[in-house]
DOZATI-711074 format. One record per atom (N, C-alpha, C): x, y, z; residue number from 0; atom name. Coordinates in steps of 0.001 Angstrom, whole numbers. Last residue first. Layout:
// DOZATI-711074
[[X; Y; Z]; NUM; CA] ...
END
This chain:
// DOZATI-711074
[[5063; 19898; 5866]; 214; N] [[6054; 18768; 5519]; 214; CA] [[7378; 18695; 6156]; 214; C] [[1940; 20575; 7002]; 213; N] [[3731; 21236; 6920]; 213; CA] [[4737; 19902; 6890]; 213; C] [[-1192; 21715; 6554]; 212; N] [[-284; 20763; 6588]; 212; CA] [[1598; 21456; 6285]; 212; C] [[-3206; 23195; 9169]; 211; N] [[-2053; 23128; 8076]; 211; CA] [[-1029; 22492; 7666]; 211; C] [[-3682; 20535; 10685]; 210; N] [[-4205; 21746; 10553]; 210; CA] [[-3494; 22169; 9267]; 210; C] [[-3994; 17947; 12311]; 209; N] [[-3008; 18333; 11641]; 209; CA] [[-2793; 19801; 11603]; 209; C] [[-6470; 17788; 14397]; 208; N] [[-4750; 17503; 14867]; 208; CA] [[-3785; 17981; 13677]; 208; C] [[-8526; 18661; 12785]; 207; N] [[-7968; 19316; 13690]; 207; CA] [[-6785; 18667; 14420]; 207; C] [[-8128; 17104; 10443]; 206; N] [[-8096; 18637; 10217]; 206; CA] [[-7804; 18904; 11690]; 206; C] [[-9208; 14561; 11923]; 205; N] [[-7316; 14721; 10841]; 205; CA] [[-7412; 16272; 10446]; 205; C] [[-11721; 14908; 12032]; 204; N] [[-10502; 14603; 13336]; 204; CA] [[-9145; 15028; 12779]; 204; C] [[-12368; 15853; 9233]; 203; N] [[-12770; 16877; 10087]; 203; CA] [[-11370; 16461; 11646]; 203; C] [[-12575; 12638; 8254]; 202; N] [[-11314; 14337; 7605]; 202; CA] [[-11670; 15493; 9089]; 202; C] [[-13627; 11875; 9955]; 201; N] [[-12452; 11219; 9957]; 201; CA] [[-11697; 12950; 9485]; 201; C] [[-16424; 13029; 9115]; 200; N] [[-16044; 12981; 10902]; 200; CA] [[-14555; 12720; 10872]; 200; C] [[-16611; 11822; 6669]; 199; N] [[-16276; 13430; 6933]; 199; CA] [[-16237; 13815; 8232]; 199; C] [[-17000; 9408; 7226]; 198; N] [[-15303; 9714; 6531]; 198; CA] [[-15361; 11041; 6498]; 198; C] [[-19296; 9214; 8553]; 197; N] [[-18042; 8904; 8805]; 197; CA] [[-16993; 9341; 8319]; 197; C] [[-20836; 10130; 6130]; 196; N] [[-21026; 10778; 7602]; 196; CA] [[-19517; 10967; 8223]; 196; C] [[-20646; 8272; 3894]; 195; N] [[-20109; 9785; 3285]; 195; CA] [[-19990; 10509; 5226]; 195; C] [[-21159; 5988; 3031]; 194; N] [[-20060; 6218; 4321]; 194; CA] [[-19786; 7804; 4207]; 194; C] [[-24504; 6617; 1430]; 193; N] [[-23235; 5105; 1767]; 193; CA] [[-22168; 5819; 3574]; 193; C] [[-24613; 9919; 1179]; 192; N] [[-24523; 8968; 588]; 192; CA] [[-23623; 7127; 1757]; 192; C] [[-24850; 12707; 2519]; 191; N] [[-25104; 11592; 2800]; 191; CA] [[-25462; 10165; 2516]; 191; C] [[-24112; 15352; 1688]; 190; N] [[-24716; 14804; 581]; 190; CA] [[-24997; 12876; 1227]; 190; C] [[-23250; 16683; 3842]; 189; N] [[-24956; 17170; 3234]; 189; CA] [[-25524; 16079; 2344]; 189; C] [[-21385; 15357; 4488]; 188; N] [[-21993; 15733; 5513]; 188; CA] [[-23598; 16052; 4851]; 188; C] [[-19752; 16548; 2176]; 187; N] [[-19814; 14837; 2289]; 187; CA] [[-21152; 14471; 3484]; 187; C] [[-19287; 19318; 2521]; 186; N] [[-20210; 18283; 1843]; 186; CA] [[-20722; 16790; 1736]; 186; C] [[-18049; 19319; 4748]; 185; N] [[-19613; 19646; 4885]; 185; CA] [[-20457; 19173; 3927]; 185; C] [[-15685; 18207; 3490]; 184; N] [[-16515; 17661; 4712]; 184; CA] [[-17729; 17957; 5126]; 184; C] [[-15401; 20271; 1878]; 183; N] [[-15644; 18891; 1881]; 183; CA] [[-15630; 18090; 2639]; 183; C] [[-14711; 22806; 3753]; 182; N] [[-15497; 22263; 2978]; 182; CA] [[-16153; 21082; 2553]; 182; C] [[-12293; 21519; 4982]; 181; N] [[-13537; 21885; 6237]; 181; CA] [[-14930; 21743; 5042]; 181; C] [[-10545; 21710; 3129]; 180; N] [[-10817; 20030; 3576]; 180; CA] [[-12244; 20464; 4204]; 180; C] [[-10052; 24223; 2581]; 179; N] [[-10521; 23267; 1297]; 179; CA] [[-11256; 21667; 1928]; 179; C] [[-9102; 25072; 4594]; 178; N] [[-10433; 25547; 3884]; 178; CA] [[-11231; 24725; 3192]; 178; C] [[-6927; 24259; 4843]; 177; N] [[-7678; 24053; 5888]; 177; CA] [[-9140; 24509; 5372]; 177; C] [[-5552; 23156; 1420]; 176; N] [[-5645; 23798; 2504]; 176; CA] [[-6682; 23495; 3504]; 176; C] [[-3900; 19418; 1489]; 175; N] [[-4672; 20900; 1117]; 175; CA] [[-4806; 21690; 2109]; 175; C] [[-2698; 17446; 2422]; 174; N] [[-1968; 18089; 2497]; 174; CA] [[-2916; 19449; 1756]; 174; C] [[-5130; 15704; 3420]; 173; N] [[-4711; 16416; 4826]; 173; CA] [[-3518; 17371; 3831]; 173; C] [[-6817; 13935; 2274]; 172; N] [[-6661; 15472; 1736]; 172; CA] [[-6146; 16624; 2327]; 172; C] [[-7187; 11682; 3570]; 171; N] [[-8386; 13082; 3321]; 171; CA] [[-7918; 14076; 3268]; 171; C] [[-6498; 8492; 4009]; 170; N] [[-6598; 9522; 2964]; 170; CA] [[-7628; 10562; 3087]; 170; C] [[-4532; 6829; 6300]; 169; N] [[-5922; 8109; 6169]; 169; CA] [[-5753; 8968; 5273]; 169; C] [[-2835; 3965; 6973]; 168; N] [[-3326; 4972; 5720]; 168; CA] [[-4395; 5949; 6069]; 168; C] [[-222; 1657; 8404]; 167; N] [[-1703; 2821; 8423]; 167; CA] [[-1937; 3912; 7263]; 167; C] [[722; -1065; 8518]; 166; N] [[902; 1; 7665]; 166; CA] [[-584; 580; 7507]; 166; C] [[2705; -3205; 10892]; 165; N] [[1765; -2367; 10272]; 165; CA] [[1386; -1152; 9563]; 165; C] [[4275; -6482; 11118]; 164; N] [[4145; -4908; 10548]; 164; CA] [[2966; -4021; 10441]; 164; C] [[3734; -8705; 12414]; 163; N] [[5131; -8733; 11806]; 163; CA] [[5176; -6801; 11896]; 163; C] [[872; -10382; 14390]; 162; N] [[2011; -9326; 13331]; 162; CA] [[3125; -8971; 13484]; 162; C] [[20; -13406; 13799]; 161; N] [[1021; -12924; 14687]; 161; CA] [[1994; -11611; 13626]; 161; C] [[-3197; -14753; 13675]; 160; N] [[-2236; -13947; 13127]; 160; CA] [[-1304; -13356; 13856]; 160; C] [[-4141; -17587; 14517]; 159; N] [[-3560; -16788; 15365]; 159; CA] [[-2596; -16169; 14641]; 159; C] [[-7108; -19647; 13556]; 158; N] [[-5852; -18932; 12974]; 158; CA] [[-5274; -17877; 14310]; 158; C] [[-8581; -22732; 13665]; 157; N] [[-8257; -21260; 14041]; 157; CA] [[-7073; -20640; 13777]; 157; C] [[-11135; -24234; 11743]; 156; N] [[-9803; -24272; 12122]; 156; CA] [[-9781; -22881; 12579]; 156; C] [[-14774; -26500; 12046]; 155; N] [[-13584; -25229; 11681]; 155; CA] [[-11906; -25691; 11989]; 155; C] [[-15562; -28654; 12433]; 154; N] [[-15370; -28084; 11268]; 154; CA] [[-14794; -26576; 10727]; 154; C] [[-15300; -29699; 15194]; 153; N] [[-13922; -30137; 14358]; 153; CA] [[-14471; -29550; 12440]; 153; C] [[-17007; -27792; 16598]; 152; N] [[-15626; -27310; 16631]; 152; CA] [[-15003; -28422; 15573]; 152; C] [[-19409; -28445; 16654]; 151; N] [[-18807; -27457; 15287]; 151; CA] [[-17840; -27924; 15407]; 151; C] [[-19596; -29687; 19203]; 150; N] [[-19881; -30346; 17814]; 150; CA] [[-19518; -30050; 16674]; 150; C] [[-19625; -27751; 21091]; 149; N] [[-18875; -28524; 21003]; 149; CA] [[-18786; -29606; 19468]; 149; C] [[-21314; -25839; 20062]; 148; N] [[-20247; -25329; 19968]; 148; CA] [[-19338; -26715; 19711]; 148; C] [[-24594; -26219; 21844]; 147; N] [[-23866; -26552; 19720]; 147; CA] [[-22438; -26148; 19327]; 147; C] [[-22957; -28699; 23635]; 146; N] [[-24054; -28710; 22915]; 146; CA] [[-24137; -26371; 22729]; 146; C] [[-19774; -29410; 25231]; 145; N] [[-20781; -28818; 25285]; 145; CA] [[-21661; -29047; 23812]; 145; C] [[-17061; -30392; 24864]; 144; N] [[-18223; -31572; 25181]; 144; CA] [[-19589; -30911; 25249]; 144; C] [[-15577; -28455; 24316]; 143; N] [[-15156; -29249; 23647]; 143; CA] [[-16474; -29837; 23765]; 143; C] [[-17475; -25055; 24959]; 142; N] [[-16701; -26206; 25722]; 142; CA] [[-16754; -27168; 24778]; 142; C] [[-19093; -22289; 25466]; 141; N] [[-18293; -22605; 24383]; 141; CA] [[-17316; -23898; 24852]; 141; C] [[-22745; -22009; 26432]; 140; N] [[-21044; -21872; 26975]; 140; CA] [[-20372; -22412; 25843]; 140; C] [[-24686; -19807; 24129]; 139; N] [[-24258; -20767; 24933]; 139; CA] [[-22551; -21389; 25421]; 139; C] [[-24791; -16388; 24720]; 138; N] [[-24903; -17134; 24337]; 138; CA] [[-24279; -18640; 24777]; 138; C] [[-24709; -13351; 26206]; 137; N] [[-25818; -14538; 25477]; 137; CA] [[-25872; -15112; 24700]; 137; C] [[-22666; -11806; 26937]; 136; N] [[-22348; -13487; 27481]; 136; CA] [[-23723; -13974; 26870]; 136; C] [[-21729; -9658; 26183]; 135; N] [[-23276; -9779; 27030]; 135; CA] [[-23310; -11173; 27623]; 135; C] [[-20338; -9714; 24111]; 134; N] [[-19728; -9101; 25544]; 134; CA] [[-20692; -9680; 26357]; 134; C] [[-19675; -10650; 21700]; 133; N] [[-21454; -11078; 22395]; 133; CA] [[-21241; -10505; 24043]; 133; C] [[-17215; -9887; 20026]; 132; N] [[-19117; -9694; 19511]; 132; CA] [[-19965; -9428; 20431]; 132; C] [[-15299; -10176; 22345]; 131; N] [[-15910; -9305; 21469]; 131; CA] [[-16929; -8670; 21351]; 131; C] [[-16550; -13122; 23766]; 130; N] [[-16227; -11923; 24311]; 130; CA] [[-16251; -10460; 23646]; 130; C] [[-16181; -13976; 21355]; 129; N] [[-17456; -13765; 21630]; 129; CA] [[-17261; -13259; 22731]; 129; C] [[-13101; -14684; 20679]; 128; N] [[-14232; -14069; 19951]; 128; CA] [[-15560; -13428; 20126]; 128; C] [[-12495; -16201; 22757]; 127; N] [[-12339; -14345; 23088]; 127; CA] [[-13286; -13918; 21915]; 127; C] [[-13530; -18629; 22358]; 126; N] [[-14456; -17703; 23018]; 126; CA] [[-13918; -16330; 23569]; 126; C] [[-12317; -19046; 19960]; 125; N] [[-13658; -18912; 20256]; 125; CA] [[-14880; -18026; 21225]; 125; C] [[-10000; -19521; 21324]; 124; N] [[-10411; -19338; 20436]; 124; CA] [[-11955; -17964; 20249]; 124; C] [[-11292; -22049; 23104]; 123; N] [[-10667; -20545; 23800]; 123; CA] [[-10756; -19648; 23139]; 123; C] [[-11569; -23592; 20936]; 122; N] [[-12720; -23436; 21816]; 122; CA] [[-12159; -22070; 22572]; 122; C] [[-8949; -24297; 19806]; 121; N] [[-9869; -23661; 19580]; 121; CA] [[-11329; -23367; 19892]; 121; C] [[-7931; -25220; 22359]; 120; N] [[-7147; -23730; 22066]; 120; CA] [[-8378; -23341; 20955]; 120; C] [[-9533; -27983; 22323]; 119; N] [[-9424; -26780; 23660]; 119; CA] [[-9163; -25574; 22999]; 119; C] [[-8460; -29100; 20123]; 118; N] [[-9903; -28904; 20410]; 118; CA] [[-10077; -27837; 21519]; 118; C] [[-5852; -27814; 17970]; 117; N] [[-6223; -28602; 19149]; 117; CA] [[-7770; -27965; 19710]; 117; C] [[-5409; -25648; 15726]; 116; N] [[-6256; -27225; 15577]; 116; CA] [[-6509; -28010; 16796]; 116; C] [[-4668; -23027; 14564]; 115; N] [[-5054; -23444; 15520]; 115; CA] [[-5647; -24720; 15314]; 115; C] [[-1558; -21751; 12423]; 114; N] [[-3074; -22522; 12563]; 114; CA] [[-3271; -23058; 14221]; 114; C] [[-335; -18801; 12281]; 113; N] [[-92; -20284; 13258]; 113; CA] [[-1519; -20709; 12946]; 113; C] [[832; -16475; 9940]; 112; N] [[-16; -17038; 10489]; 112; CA] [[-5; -18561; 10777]; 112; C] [[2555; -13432; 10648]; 111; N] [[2921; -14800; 9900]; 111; CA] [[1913; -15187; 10814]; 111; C] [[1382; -10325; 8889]; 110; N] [[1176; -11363; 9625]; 110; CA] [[2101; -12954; 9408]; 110; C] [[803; -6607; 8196]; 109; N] [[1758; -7870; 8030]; 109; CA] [[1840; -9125; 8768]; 109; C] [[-2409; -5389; 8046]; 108; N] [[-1368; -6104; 8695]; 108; CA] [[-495; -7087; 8464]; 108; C] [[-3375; -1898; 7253]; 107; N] [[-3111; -3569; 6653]; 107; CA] [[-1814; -4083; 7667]; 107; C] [[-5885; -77; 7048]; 106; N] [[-4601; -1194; 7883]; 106; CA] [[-4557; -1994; 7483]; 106; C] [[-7135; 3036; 6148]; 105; N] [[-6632; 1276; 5660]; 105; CA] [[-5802; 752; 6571]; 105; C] [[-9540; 5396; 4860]; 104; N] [[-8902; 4748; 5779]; 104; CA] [[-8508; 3270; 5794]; 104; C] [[-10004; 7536; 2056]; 103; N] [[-10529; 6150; 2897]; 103; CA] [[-9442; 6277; 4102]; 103; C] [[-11206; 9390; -1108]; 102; N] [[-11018; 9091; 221]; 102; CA] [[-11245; 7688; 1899]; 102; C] [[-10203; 9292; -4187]; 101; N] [[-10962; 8754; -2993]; 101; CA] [[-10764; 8454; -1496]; 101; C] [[-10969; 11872; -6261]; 100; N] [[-10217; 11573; -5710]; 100; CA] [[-10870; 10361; -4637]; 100; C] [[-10930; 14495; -9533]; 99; N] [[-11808; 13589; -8156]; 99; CA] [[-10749; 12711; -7832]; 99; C] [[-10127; 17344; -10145]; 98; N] [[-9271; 16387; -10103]; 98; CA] [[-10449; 15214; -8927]; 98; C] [[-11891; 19992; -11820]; 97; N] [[-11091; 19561; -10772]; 97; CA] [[-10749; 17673; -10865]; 97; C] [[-12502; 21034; -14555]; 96; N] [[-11192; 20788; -14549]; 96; CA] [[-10611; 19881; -12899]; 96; C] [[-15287; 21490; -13507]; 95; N] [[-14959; 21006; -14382]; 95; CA] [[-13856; 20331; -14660]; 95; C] [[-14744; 24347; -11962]; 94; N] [[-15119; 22938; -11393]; 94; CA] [[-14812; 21965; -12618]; 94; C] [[-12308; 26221; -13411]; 93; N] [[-13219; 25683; -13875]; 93; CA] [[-13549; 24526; -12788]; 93; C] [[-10334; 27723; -11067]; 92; N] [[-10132; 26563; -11843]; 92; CA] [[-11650; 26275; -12010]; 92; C] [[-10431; 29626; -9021]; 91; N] [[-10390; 30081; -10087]; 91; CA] [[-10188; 29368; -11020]; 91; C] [[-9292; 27299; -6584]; 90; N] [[-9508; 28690; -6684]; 90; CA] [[-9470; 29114; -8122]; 90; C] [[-9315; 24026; -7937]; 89; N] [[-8836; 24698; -7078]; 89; CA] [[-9531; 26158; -7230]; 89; C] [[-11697; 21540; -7117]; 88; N] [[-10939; 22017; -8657]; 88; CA] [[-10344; 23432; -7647]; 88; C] [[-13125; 19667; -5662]; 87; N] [[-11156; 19764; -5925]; 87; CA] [[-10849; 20666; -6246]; 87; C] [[-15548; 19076; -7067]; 86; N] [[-15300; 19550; -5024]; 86; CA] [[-14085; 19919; -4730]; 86; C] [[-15422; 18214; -9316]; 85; N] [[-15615; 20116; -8872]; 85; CA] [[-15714; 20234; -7290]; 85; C] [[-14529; 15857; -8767]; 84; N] [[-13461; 16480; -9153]; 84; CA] [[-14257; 17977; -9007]; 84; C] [[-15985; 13937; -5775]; 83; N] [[-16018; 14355; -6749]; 83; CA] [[-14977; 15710; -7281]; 83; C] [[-14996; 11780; -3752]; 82; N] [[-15115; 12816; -3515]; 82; CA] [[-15199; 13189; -5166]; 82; C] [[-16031; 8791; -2435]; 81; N] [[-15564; 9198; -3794]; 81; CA] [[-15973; 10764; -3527]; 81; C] [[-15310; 7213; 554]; 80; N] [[-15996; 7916; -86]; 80; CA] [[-15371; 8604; -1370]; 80; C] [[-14435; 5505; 3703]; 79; N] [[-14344; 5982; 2264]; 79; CA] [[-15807; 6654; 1470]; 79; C] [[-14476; 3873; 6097]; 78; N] [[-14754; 5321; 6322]; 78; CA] [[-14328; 5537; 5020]; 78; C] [[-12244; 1229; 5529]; 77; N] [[-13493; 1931; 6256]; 77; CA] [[-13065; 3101; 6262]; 77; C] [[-10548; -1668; 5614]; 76; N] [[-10621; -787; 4628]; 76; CA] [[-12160; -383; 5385]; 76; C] [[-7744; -4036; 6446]; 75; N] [[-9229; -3545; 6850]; 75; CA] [[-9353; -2019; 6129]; 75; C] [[-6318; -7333; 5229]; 74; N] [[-6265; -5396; 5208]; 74; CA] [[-7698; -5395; 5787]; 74; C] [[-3499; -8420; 6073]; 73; N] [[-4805; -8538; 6785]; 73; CA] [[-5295; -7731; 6570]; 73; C] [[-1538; -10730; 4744]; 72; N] [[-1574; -9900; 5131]; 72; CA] [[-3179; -10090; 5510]; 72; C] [[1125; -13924; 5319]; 71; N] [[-484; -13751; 5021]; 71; CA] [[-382; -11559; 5263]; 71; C] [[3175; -16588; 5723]; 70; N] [[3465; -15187; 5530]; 70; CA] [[1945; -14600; 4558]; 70; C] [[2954; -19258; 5244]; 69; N] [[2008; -18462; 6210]; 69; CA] [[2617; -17240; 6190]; 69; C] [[2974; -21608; 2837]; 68; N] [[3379; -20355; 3109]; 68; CA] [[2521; -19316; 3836]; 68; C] [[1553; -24113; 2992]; 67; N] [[3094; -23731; 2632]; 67; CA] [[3254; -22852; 2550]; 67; C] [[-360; -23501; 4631]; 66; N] [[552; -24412; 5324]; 66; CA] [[1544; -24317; 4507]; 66; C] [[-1748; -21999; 3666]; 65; N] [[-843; -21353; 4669]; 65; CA] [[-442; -22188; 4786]; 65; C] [[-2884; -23690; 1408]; 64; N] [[-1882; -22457; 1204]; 64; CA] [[-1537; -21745; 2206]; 64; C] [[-4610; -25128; 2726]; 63; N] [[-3407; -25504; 1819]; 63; CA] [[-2552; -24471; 1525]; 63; C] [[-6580; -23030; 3803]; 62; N] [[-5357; -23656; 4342]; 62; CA] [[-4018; -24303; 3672]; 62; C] [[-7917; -22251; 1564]; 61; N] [[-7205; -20761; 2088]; 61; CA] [[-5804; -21607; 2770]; 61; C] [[-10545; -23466; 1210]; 60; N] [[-9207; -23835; -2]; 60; CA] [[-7622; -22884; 792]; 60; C] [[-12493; -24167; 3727]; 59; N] [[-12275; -23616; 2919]; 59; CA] [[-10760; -23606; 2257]; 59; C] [[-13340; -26680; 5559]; 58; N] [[-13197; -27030; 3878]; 58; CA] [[-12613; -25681; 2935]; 58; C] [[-13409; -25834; 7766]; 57; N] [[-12369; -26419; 7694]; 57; CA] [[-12026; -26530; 5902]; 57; C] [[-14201; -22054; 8567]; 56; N] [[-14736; -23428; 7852]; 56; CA] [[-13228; -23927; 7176]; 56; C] [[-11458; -19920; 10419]; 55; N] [[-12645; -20084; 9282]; 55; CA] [[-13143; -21969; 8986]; 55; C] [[-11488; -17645; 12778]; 54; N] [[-11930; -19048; 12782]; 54; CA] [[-12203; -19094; 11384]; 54; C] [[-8821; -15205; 14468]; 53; N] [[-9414; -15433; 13281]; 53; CA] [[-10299; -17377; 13131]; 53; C] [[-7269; -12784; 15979]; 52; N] [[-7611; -14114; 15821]; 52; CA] [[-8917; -14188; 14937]; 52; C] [[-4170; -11450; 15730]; 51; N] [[-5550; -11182; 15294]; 51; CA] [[-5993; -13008; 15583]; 51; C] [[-1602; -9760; 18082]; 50; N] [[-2048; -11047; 17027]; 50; CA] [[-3489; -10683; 16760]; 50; C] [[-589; -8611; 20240]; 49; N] [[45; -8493; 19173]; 49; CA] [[-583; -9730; 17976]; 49; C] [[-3843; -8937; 21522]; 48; N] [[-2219; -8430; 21888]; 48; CA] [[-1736; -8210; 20239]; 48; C] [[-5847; -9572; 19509]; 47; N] [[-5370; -9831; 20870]; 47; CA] [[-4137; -9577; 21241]; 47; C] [[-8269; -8443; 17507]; 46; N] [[-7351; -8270; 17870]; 46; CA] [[-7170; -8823; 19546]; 46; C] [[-10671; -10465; 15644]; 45; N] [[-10219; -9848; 16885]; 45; CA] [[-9178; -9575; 17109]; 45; C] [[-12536; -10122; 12667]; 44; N] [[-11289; -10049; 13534]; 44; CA] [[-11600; -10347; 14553]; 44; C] [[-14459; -11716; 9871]; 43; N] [[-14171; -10743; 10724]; 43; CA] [[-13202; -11127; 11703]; 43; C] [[-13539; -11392; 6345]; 42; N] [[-14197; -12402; 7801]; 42; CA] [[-13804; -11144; 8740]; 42; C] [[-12635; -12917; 2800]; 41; N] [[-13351; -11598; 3981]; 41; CA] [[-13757; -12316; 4952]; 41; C] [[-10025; -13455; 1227]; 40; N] [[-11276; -14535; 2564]; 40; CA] [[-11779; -13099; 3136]; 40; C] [[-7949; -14874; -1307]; 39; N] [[-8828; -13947; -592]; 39; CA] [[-9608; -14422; 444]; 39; C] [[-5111; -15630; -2691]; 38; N] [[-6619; -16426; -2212]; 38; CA] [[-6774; -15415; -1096]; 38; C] [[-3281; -14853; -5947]; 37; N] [[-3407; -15053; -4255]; 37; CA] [[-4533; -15559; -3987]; 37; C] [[-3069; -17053; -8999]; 36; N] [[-3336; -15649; -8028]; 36; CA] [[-3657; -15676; -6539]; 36; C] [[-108; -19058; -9772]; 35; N] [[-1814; -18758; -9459]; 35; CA] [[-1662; -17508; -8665]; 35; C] [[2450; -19267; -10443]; 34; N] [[1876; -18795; -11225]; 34; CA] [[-144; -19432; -10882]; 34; C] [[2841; -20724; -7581]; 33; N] [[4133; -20234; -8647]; 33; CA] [[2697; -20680; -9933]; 33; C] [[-69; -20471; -4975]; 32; N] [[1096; -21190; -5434]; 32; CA] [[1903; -20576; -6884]; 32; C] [[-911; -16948; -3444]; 31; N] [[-658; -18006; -4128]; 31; CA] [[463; -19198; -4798]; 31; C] [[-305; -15568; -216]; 30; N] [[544; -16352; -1483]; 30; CA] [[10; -16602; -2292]; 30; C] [[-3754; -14582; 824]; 29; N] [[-2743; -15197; 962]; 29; CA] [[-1885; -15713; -134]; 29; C] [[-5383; -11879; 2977]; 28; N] [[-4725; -12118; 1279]; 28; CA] [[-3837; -13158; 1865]; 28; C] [[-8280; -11426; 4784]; 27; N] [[-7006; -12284; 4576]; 27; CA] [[-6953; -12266; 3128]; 27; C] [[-10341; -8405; 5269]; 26; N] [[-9604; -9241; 4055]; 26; CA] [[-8262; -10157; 4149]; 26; C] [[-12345; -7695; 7729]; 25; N] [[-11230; -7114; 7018]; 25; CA] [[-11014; -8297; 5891]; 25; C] [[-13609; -6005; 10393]; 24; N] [[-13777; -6924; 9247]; 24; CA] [[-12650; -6705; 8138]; 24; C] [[-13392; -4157; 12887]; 23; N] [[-13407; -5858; 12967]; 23; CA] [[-13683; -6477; 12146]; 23; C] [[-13998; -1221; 13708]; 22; N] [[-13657; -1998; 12443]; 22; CA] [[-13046; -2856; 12492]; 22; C] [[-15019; 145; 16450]; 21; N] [[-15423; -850; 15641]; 21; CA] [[-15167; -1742; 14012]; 21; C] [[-12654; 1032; 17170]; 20; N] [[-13813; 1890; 17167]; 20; CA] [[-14821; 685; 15773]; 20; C] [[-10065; -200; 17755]; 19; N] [[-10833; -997; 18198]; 19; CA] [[-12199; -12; 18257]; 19; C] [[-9501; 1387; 14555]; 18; N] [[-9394; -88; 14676]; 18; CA] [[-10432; -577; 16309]; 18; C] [[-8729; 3366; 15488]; 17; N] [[-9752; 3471; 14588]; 17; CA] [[-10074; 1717; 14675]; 17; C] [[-7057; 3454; 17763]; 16; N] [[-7813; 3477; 17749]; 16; CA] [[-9595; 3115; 17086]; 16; C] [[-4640; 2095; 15970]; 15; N] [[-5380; 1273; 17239]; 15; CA] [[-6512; 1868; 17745]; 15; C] [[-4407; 4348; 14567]; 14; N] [[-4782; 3410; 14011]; 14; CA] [[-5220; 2248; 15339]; 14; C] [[-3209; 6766; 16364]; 13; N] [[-4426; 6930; 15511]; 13; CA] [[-5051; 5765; 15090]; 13; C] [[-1407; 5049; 18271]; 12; N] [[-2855; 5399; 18825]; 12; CA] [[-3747; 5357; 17663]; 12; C] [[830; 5336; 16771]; 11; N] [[236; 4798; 16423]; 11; CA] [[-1338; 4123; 17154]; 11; C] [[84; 8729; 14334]; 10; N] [[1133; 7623; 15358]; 10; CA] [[2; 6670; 15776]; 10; C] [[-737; 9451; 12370]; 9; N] [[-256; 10590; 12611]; 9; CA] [[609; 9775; 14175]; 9; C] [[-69; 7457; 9514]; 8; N] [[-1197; 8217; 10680]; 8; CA] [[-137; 9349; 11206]; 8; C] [[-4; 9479; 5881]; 7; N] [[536; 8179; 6848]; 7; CA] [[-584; 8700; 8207]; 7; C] [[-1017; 11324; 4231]; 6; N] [[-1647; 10409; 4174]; 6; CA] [[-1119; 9653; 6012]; 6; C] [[1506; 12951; 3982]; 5; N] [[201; 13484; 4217]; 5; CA] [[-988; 12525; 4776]; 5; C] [[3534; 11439; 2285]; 4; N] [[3391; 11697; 3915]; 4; CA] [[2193; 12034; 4720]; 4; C] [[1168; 8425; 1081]; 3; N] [[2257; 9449; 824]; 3; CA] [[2336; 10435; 2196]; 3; C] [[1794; 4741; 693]; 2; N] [[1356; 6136; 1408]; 2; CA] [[1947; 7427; 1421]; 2; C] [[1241; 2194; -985]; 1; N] [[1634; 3062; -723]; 1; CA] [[1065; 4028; -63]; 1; C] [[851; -1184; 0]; 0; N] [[0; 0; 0]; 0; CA] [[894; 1243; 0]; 0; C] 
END
């Protein structure tokens, strides 16, 4: 993922934050084998210390390919929006002529990934997961011998992403002026499309810690 300075976070609170502010879905990319294309998996997270944990269905194709190569990434992608080119076009520039652009937020995590397969670790597994999701505890206990957990468990597998790296992205236009961003944000704000709320709450946070941008 490239990032240009403007873009990078601003440290690394910004992205642990955005991250445990609810964005828990994301994209395993993995290797493909010498001339196939990588293998994809949308699913959702948990972060645990320095690792993500992760359950998917035993049959899905994703394992054969960590087992020969668990060097995996993890991207999570939120708060975007297509900003249109007369929302750009600069001072005395035809709208017409402006430049559209897209605005988002991205982590992607460098990971080497440990399969989980013993019946216990993935029942534990499991149940930080739903600690997560189901904080509320409603739902049934999660135990090897228990009734409906215990029975799944040999059709899944668990993954314990262990990161290597992380590479934060907030695209909003932080190197324009302070004028230019406050604007488009009101618009994104009026025109309330899809994620348009959010990602103009994001530019608006990144306007006021940055402010003028200075390289």
């Amino acid at each position: 993922m490239f990032i240009q300075p403007w873009d990078a976070a601003l440290d690394e609170a910004e992205w642990q934050t955005w991250i445990a502010d609810g964005h828990d879905f994301g994209l395993l990319s993995v290797n493909g084998r010498l001339g196939q294309a990588p293998t994809t998996v949308p699913t959702h997270f948990v972060p645990d210390g320095n690792e993500l944990l992760i359950h998917l269905a035993r049959p899905n194709p994703v394992w054969e390919v960590i087992e020969h190569d668990p060097n995996v990434t993890f991207t999570v992608i939120g708060d975007y929006a297509f900003v249109p080119g007369p929302w750009r076009a600069k001072p005395g520039t035809p709208p017409a002529e402006g430049v559209p652009t897209s605005y988002y937020a991205a982590v992607q995590f460098v990971c080497r990934a440990h399969i989980v397969d013993e019946p216990e670790a993935k029942a534990e597994l499991l149940r930080r997961q739903m600690a997560h999701f189901q904080p509320d505890g409603d739902h049934a206990p999660i135990g090897i011998d228990q009734a409906p957990y215990g029975r799944m468990l040999p059709g899944i597998r668990g993954l314990r992403l262990a990161v290597t790296e992380v590479r934060a992205k907030f695209k909003y236009d932080d190197h324009k002026p302070v004028e230019h961003r406050a604007t488009v944000a009101d618009r994104l704000t009026d025109r309330k499309q899809a994620l348009d709320e959010p990602t103009a709450r994001q530019q608006r946070r990144r306007l006021d810690r940055v402010g003028p941008w200075n390289p």
